[in-house]
Residue frames relative to the residue before (quaternion, step in Angstrom):
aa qw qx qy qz dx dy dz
X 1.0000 0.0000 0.0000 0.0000 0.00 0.00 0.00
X 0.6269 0.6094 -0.3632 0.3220 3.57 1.10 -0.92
X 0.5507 0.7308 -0.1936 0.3537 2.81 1.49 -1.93
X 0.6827 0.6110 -0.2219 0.3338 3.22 0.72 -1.75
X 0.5406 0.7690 -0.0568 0.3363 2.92 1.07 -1.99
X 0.7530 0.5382 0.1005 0.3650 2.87 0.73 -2.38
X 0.5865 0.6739 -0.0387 0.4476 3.25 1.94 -1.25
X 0.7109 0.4337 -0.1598 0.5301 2.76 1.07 -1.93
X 0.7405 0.5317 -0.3743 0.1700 3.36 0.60 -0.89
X 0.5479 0.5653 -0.1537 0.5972 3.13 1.84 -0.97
X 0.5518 0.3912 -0.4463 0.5860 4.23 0.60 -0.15
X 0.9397 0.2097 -0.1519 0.2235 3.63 0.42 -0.35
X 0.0541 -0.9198 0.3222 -0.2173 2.53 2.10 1.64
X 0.5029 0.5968 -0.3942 0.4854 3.40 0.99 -1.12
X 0.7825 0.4663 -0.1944 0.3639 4.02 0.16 -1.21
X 0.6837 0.4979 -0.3081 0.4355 2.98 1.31 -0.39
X 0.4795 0.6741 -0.3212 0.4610 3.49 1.65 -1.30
X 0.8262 0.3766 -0.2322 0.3487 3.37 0.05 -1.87
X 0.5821 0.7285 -0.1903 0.3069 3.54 1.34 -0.96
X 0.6613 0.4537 -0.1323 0.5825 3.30 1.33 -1.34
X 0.4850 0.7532 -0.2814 0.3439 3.46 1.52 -1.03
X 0.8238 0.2689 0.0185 0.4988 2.94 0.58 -1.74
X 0.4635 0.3695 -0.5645 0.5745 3.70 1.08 0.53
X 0.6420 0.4506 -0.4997 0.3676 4.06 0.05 -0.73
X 0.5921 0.4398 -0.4583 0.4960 4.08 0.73 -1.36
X 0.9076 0.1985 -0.1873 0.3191 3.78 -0.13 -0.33
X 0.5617 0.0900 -0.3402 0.7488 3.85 1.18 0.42
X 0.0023 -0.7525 0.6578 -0.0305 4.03 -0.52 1.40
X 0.5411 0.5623 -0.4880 0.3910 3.97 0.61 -0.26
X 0.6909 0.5285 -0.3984 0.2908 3.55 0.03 -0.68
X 0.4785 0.7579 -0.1877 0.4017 2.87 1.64 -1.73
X 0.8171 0.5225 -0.0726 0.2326 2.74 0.36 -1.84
X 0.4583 0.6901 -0.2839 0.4828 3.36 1.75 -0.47
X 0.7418 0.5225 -0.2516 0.3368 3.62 1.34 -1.36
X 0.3324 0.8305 -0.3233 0.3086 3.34 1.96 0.02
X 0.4298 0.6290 -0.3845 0.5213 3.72 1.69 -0.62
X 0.8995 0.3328 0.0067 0.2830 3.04 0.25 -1.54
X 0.3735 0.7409 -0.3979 0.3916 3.58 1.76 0.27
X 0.6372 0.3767 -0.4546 0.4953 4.02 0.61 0.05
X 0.5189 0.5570 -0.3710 0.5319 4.08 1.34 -0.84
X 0.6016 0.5283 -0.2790 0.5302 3.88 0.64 -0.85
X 0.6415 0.4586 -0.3277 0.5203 3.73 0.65 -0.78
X 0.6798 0.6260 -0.2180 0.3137 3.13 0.37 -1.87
X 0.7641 0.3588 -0.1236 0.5216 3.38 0.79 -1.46
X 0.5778 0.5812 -0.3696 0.4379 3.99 0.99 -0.32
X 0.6711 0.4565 -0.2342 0.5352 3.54 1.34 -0.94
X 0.6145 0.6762 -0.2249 0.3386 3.45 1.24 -0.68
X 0.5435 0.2706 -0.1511 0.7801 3.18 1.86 -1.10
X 0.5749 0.5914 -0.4509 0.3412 3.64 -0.01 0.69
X 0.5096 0.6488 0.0091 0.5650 2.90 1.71 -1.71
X 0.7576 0.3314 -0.2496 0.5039 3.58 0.77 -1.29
X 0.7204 0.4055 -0.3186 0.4638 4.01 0.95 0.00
X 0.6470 0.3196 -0.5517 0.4182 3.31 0.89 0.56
X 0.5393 -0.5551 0.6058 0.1843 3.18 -2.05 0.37
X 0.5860 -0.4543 0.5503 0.3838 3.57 -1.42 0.07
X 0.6532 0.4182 -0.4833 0.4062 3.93 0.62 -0.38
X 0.5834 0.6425 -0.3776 0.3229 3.77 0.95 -0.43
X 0.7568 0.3663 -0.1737 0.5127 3.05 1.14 -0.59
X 0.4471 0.7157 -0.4282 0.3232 3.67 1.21 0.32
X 0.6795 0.4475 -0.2936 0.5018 3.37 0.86 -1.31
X 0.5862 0.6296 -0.3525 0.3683 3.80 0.97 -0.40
X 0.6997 0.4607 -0.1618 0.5215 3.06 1.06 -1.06
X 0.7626 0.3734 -0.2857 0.4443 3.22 1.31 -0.24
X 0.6464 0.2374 -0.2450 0.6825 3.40 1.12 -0.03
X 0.0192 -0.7810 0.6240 -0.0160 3.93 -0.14 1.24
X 0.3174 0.7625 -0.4565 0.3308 3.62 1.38 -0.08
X 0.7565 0.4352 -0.2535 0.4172 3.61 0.89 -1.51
X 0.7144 0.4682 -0.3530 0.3819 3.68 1.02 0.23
X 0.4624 0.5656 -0.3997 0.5536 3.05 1.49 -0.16
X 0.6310 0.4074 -0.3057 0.5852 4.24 0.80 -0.82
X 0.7145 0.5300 -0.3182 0.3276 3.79 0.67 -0.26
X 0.6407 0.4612 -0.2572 0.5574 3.29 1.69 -0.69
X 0.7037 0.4131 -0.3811 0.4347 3.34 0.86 -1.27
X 0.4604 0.5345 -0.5633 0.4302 4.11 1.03 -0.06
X 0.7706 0.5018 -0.3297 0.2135 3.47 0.45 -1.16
X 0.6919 0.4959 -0.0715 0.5199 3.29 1.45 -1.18
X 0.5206 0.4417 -0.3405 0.6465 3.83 1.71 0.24
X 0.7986 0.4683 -0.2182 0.3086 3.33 -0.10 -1.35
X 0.8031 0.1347 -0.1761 0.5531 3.80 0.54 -0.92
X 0.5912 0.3283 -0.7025 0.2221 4.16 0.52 0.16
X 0.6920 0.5762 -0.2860 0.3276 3.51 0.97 -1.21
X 0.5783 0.4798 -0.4506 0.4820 3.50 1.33 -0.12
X 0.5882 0.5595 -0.3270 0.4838 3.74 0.90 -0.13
X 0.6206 0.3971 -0.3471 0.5802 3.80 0.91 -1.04
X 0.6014 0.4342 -0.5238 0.4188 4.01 0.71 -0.11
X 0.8456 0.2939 -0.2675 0.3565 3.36 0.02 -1.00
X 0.5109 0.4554 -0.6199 0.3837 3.71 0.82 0.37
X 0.5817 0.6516 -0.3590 0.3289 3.52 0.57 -0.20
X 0.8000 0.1509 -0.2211 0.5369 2.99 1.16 -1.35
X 0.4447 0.5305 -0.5664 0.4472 3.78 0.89 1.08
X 0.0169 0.8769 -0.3164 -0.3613 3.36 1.19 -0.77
X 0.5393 -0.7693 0.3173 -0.1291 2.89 0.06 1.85
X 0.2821 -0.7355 0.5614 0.2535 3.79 -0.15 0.93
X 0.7675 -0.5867 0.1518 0.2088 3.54 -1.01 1.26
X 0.6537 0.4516 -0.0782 0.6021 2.92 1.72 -1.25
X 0.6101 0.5080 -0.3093 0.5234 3.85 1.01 -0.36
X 0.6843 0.2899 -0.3416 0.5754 3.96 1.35 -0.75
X 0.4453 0.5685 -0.6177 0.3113 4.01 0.58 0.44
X 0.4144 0.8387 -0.1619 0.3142 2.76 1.72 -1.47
X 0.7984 0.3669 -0.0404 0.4757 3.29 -0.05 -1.98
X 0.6501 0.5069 -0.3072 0.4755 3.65 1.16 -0.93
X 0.6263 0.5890 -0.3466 0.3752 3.25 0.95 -1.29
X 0.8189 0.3550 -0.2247 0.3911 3.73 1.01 -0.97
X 0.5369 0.4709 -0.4357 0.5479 3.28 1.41 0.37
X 0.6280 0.4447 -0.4042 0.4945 3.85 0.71 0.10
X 0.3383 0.6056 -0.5206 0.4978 3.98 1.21 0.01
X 0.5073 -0.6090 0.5593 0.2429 2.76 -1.75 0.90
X 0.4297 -0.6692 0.3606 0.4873 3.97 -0.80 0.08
X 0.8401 -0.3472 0.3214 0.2652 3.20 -1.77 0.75
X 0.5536 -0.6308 0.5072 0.1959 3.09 -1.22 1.26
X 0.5086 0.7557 -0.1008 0.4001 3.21 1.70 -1.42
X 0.8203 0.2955 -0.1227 0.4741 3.29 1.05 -1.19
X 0.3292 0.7224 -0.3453 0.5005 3.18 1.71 1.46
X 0.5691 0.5187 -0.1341 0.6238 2.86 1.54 -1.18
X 0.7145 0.4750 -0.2786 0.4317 3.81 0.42 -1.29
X 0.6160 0.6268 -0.3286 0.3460 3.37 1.18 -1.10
X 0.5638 0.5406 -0.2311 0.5801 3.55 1.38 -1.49
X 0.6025 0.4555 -0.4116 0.5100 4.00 0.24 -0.85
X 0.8617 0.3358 -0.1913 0.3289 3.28 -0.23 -1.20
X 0.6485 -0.6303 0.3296 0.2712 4.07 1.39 -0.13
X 0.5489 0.6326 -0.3838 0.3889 2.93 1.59 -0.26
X 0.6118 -0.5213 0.3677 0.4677 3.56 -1.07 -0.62
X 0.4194 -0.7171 0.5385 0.1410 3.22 -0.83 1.55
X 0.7212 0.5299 -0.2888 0.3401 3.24 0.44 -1.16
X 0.5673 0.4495 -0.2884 0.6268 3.85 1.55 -0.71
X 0.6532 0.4770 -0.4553 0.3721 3.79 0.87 0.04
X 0.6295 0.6926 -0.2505 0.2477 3.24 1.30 -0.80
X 0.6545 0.5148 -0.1121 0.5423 2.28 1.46 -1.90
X 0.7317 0.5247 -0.3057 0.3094 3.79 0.87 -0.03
X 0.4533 0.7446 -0.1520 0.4658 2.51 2.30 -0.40
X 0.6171 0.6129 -0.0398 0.4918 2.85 1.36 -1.54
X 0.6329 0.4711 -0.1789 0.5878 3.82 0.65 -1.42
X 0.7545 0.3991 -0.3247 0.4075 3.81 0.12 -1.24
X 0.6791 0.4420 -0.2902 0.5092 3.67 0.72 -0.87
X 0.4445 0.5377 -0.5321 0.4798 3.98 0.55 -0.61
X 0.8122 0.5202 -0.0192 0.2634 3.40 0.24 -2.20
X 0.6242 0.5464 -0.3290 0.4511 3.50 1.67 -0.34
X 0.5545 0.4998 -0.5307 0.4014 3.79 0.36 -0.26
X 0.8023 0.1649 -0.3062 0.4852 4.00 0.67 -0.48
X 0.7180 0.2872 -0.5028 0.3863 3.83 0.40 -0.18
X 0.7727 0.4336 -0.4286 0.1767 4.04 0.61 -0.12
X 0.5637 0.3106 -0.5067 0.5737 3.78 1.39 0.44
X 0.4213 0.5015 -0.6228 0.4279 4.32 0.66 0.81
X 0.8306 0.2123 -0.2497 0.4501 3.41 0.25 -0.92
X 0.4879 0.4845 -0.5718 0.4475 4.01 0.33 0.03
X 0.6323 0.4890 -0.3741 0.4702 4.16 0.96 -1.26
X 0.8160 0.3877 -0.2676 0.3350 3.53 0.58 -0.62
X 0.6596 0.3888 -0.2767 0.5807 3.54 1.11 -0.21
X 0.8123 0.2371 -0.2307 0.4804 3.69 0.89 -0.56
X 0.2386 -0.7749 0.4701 0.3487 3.85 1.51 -0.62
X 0.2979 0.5279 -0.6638 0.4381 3.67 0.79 1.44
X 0.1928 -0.7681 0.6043 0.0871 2.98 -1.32 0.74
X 0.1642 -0.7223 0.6604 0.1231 3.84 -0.26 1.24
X 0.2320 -0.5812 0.7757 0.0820 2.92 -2.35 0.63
X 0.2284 0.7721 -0.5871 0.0839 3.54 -0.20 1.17
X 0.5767 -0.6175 0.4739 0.2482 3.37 -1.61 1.19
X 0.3735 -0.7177 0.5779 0.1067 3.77 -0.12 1.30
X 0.7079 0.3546 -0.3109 0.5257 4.11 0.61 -0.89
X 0.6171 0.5526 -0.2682 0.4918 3.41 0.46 -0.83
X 0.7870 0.3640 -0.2554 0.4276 3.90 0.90 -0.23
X 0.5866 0.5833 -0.3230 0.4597 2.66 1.70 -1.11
X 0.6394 0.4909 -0.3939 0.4416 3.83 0.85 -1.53
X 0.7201 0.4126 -0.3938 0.3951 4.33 0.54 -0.35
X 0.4940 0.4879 -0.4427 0.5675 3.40 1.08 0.07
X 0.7584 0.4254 -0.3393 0.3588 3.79 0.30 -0.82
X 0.5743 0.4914 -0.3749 0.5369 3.83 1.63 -0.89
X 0.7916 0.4207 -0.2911 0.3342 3.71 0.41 -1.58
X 0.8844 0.2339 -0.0694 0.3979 3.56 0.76 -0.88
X 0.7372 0.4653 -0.2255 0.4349 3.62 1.28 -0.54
X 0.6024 0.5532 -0.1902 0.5431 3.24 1.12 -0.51
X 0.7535 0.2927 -0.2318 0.5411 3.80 0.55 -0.91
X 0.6332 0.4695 -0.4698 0.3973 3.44 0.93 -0.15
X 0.5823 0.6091 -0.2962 0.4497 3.65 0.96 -0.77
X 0.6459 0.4510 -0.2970 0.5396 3.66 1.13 -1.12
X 0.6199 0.5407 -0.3092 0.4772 3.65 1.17 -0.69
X 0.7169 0.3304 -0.2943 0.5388 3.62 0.72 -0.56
X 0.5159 0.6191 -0.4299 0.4071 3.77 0.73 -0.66
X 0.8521 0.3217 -0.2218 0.3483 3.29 0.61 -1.36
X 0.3597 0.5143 -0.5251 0.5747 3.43 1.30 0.12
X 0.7797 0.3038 -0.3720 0.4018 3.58 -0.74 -0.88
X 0.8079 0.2103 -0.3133 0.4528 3.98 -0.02 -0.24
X 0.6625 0.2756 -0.3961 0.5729 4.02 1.13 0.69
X 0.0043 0.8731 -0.4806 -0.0824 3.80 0.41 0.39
X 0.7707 0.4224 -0.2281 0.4190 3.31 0.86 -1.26
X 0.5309 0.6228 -0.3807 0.4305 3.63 1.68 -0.55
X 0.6842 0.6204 -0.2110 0.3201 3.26 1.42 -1.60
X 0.5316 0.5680 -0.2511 0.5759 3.40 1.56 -1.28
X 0.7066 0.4507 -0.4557 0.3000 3.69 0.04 -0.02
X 0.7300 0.2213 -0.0553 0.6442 3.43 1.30 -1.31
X 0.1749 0.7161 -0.5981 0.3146 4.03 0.85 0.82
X 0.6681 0.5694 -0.2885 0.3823 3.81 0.60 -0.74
X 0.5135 0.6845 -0.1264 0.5017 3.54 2.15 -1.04
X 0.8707 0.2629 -0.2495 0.3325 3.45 0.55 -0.90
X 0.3979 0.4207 -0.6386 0.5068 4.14 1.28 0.33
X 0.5325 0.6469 -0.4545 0.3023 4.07 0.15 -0.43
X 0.7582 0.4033 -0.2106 0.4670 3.44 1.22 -1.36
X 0.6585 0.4534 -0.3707 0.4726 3.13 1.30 -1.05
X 0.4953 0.7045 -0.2200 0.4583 3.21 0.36 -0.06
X 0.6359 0.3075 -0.2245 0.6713 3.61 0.56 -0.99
X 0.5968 0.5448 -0.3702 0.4582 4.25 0.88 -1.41
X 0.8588 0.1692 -0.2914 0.3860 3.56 0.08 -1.02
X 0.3584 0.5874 -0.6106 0.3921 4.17 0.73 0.35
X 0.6891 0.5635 -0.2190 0.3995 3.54 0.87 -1.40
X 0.4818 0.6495 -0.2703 0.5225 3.39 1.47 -0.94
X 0.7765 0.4813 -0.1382 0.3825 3.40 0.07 -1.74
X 0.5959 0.6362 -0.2830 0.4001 3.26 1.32 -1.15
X 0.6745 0.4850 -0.1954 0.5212 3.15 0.61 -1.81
X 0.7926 0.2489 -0.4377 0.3438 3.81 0.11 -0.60
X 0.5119 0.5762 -0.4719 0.4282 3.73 0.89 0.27
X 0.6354 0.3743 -0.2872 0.6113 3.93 0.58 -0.64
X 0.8296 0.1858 -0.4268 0.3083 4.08 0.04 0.00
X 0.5330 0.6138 -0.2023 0.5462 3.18 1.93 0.85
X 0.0267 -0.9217 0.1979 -0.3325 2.54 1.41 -0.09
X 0.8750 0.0349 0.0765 0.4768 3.39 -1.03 -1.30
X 0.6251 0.2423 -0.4524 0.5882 3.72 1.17 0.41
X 0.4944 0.4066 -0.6187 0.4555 3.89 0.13 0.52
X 0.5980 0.5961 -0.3964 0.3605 3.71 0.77 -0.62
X 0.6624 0.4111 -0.2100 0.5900 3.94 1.38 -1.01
X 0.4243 0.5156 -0.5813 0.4649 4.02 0.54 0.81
X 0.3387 -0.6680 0.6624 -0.0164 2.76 -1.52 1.63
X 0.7624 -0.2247 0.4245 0.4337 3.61 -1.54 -0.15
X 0.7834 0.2328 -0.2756 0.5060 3.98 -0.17 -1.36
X 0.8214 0.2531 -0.3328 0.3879 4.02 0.39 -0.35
X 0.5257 0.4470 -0.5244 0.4988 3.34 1.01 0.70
X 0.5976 0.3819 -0.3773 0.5956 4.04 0.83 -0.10
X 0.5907 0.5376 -0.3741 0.4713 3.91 0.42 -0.33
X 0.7840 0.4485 -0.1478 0.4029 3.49 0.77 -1.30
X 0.6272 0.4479 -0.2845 0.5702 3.37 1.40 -0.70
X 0.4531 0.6859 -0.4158 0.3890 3.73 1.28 -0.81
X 0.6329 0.6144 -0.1731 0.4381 3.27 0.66 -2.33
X 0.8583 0.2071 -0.1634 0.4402 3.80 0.03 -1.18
X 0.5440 0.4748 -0.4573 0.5192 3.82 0.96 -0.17
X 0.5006 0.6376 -0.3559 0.4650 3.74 0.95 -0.79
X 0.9163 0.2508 -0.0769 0.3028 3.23 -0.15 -1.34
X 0.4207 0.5969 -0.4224 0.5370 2.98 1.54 -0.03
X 0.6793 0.3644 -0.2971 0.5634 3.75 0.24 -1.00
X 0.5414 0.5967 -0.4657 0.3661 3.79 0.45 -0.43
X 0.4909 0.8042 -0.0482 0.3315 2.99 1.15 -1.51
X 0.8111 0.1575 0.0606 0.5600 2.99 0.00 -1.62
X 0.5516 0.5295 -0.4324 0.4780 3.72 1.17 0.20
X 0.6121 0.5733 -0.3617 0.4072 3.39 0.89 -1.11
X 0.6952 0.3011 -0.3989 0.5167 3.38 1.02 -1.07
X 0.5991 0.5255 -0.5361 0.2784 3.90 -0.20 -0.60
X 0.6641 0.3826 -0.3602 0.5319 3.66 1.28 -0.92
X 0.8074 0.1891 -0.4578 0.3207 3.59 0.32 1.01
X 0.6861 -0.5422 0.2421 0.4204 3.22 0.84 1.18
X 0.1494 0.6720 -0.6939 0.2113 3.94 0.93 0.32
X 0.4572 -0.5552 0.6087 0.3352 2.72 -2.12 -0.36
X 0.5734 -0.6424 0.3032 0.4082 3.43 -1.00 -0.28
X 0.4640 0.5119 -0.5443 0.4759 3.66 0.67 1.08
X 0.5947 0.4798 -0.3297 0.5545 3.81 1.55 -0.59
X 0.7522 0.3150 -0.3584 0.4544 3.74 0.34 -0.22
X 0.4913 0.5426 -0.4314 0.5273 3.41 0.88 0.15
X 0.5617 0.4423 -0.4043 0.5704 3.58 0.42 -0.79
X 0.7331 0.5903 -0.2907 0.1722 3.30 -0.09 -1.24
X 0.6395 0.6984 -0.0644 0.3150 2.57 1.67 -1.69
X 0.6864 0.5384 0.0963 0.4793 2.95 1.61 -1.74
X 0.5846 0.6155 -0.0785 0.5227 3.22 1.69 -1.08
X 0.8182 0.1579 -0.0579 0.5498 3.00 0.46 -0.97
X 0.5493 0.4663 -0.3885 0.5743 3.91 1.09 0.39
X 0.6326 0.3634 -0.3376 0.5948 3.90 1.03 -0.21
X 0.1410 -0.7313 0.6642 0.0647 3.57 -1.05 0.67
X 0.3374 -0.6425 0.5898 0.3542 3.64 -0.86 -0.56
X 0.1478 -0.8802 0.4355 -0.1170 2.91 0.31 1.43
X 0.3718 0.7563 -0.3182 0.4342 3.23 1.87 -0.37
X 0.7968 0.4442 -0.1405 0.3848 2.62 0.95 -1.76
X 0.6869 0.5714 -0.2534 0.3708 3.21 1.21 -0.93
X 0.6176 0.4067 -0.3854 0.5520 3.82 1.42 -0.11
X 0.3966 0.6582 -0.4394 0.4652 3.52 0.86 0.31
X 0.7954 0.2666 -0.1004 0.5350 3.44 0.32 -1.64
X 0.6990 0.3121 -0.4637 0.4461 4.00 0.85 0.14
X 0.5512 0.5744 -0.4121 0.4432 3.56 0.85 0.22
X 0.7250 0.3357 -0.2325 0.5547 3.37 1.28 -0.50
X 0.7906 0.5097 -0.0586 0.3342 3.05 1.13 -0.27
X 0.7054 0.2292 0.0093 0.6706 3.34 1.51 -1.15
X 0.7257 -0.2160 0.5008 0.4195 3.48 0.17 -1.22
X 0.5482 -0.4221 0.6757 0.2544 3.51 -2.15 0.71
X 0.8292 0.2966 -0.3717 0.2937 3.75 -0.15 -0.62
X 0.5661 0.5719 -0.3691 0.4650 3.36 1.67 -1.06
X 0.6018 0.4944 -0.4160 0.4695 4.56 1.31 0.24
X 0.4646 0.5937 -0.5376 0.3778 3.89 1.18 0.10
X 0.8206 0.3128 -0.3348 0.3416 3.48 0.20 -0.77
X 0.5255 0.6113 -0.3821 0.4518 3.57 1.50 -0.57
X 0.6444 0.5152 -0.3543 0.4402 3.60 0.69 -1.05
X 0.7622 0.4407 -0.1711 0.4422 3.67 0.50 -1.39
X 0.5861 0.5180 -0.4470 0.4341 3.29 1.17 0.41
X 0.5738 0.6534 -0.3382 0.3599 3.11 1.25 -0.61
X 0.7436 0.4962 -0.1670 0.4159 3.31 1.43 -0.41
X 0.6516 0.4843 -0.1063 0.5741 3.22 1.55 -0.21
X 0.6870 0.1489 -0.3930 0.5928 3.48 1.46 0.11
X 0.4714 0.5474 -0.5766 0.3816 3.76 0.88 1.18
X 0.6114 0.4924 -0.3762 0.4922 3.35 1.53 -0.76
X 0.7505 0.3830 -0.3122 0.4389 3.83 0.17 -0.90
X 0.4973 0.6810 -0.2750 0.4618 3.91 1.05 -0.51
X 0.7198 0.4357 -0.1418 0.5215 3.35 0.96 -1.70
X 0.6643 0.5488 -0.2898 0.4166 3.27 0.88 -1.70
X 0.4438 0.7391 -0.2333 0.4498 4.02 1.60 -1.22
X 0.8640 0.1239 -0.1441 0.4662 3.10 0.09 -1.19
X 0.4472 0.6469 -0.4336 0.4400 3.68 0.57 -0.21
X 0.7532 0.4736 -0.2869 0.3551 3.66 0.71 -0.80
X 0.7066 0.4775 -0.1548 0.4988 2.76 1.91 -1.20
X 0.7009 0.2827 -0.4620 0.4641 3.33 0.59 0.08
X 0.3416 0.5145 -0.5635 0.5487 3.85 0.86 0.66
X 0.8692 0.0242 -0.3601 0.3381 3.19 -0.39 -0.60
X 0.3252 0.6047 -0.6072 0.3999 3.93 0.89 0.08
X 0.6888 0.5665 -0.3185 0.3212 3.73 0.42 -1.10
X 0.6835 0.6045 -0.2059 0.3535 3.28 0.95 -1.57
X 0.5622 0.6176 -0.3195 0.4476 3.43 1.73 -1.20
């Protein structure tokens, strides 16, 4: 019965994402309190992530490292330069396309680790993309925002690297460790932890919509069509790149999702500190739109993965 329970709640993740969303865009104070606690929310989402893979997930990676190298360069081709197209052809005030570039040159979403596992694809090729893109952002995402938009970012490379090692490397390892040296304890309540992650990253999503807020509120017509363009774009980009190399279909899904989700968090951070208030409308409002199409993504797929 738990199981069952447990099922439903996670098949219908998509409802929960968009749901909390829109109470945070319009009651944001409460929300706003959970900001303390957004790296503990990470921490613990990778942790019960960590505890469902196995050592076979990560074998075929290690043996075929080819598919991350085609996973990053999708990410880091496909959405900045698909962004330097369409501010142009939205034409875009200057500071709003640094903006739009700035969040297609982000690495992809920590988030779309979690979505990957929801939706069936291969977690373990999400991680490990997760992992590779963020190492790789402090020089290719102010190289390529400087080169396509001619902002120049100053970002602290240690100072990211150590939050990538607390929020995502570390709890995922403690998450897989303890599966492998408690197995039989783990096998009982394994069904428990997409539930948590899950419940961690709705809470996640929330919080970055309410302290974002008041720049999703300044999106016009061309950077709310530009922005949805960008992530509906790259998603299918995505999942083409892999189909045009013969992946399977848990690897183009990943792809799909991966490289249509950015960390856009990150990316109104570094234009607020970096560019400008206007150059954080399109970075902020992205954050919402590749939780809604991301969520909406994987829900289908694990319905129909299920149905098979």
């Amino acid at each position: 019965m738990l199981n069952k329970i447990l099922s439903f709640y996670t098949r219908y993740f998509a409802v929960w994402v968009v749901g909390l969303a829109v109470v945070a865009y319009f009651f944001p104070k409460p929300f706003s309190y959970l900001g303390y606690f957004k790296n503990w929310f990470f921490a613990l989402t990778m942790f019960g992530i960590g505890a469902v893979l196995c050592a076979d997930d990560f074998r075929h990676i290690i043996k075929n490292p080819v598919i991350i190298l085609i996973g990053a360069l999708a990410q880091f081709i496909i959405m900045p330069f698909g962004a330097f197209i369409l501010a142009r052809l939205f034409n875009l005030p200057a500071e709003v396309s640094a903006g739009l570039i700035l969040a297609g040159a982000a690495p992809d979403a920590m988030a779309g680790n979690v979505m990957a596992c929801i939706a069936k694809a291969d977690t373990a090729y999400a991680v490990s993309l997760t992992t590779v893109t963020t190492l790789s952002c402090p020089v290719l995402t102010p190289g390529l925002t400087w080169l396509l938009a001619k902002s120049r970012l100053s970002i602290q490379f240690w100072d990211m690297l150590l939050d990538l090692m607390l929020t995502v490397i570390i709890p995922l390892v403690l998450g897989f460790a303890a599966r492998h040296f408690f197995k039989k304890q783990f096998e009982k309540i394994l069904p428990v932890f997409p539930a948590l992650s899950t419940t961690f990253i709705v809470f996640i999503c929330a919080l970055v919509v309410a302290l974002n807020r008041e720049f999703i509120l300044q999106a016009t017509g061309p950077i709310l069509a530009a922005v949805v363009i960008l992530n509906i774009g790259g998603m299918i980009g995505g999942y083409g790149v892999g189909a045009f190399f013969k992946m399977g279909i848990p690897q183009k899904r990943t792809l799909a999702i991966q490289v249509g989700m950015q960390n856009a968090a990150l990316g109104t951070k570094l234009a607020l500190d970096h560019i400008g208030p206007k150059a954080a409308i399109p970075t902020a409002f992205f954050i919402f739109v590749c939780i809604f199409t991301a969520a909406l993504a994987a829900a289908f797929w694990q319905r129909s993965s299920a149905s098979r």
